[in-house]
Residue, then its C-alpha position, 0 to 999 in steps of 0.5 A: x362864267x368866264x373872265x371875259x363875260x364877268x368883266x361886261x358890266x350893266x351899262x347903267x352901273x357905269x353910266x356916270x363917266x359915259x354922260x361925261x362923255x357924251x356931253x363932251x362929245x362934239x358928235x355921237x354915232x349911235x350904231x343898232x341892230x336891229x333883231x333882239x336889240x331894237x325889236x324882241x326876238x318873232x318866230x317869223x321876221x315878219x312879225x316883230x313890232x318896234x315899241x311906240x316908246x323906242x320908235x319916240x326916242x329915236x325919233x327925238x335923237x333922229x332930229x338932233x343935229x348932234x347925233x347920227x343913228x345907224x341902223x346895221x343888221x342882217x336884214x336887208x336895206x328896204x326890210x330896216x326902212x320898211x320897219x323902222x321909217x324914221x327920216x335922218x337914220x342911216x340904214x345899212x343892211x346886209x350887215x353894212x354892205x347894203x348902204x345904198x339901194x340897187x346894190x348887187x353881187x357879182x354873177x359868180x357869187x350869185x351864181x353860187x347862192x343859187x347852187x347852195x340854195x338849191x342843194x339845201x332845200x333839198x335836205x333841209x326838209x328833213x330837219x324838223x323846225x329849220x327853215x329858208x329865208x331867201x333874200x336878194x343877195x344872200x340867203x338865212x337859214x333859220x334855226x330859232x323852232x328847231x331843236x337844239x340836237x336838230x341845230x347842231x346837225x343844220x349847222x355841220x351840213x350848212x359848214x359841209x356844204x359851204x366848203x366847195x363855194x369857199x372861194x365865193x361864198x361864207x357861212x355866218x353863224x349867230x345865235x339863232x340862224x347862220x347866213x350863207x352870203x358873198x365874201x365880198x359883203x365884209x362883216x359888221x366891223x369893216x362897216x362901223x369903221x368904214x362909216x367912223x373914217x368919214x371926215x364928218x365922223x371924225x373923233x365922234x363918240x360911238x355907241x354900238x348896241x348888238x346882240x349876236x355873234x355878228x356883231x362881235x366885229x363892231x363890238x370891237x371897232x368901237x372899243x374907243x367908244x360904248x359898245x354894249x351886249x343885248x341879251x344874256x351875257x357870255x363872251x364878248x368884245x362889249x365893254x358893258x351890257x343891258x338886258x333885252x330891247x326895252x334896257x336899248x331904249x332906256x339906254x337911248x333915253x339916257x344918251x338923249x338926256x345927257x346931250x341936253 
């Protein structure tokens, strides 16, 4: 175990100083992933459920005036909203870039999702487990059925075949999938600190609870607040962690009780 991942204590064990923290915050920005943070982790994305008591408490901290929930994830904008359905919570999809509906990419770069999209579908099929996703201006390939060997072959084609499209397109890899999308849709961080930069949100206290690779870069533009690791430990730019979506909404739960 690394330095870095030794030094990513449980969030509760250093809880005490963070309730001082938010009671003397004047507003706390609380920023979710959505897969394996908010929901357990579904061989489909289609199948996850969010629990009836996570859905109580952002429904509780939704209403109160000094708080702001941000739902950011590499979903699409309508997918979080169709899942979640809880009013006054911001939903960013595409990890951030899709804040508003109606958003699309330029012909170029839809252009070249298209020409990577197709070259993939024709090899993919040889690569037992991995599969598809496509999405309105980006597309996942899945790797959570596929063998570790079958991944790492998926992986080094998809890293191949993104080369030609560089100056138009970026592969994001995460734990369980890698997201092929436009350059221009920025990643999870731009997003948390283009949000922190409005006058409202100025010197709030943001928390920032993610789980994968992708969310490395709001980890990091929220380090002035409580960014926190989901899942099993490894190297992060978290400043603590919890284990799995059941520890994010007793967290939540914990937020809630020390605004009072």
């Amino acid at each position: 175990m690394s330095p870095k991942t030794r030094s990513t204590p449980h969030l509760f064990k250093a809880w005490e100083p963070i309730t001082a923290r938010v009671r003397n915050a004047k507003r706390v920005v609380i920023f979710l992933d959505f897969d394996g943070t908010l929901v357990r982790i579904a061989p489909l994305p289609s199948g996850v459920r969010l629990e009836k008591q996570t859905r109580e408490i952002l429904q509780k901290l939704a209403r109160n005036r000094k708080v702001t929930i941000a739902m950011i994830s590499g979903r699409q904008r309508s997918e979080l909203q169709q899942h979640i359905n809880i009013r006054k919570i911001k939903y960013m999809g595409l990890y951030g870039w899709e804040s508003k509906g109606n958003q699309r990419v330029p012909f170029e770069a839809r252009e070249a999702l298209v020409r990577m999209l197709v070259s993939l579908l024709a090899e993919l099929p040889s690569y037992p487990g991995v599969w598809i996703e496509p999405k309105r201006n980006s597309f996942s390939i899945h790797l959570l059925g596929a063998p570790a060997e079958t991944q790492m072959r998926a992986r080094e084609l998809v890293a191949k075949s993104v080369k030609p499209h560089k100056a138009t397109l970026k592969a994001m890899s995460n734990i369980r999938d890698i997201e092929i999308a436009p350059v221009l849709l920025g990643d999870k961080g731009q997003a948390v600190r283009k949000f922190l930069d409005a006058p409202a949100m100025r010197g709030a206290l943001p928390f920032y609870f993610g789980d994968d690779f992708s969310d490395e870069p709001a980890f990091t533009a929220t380090r002035g607040g409580v960014p926190v690791l989901v899942g099993k430990r490894r190297a992060t730019q978290a400043k603590y962690s919890v284990r799995g979506p059941a520890e994010v909404a007793a967290a939540l739960a914990r937020i809630d009780a020390a605004i009072g």
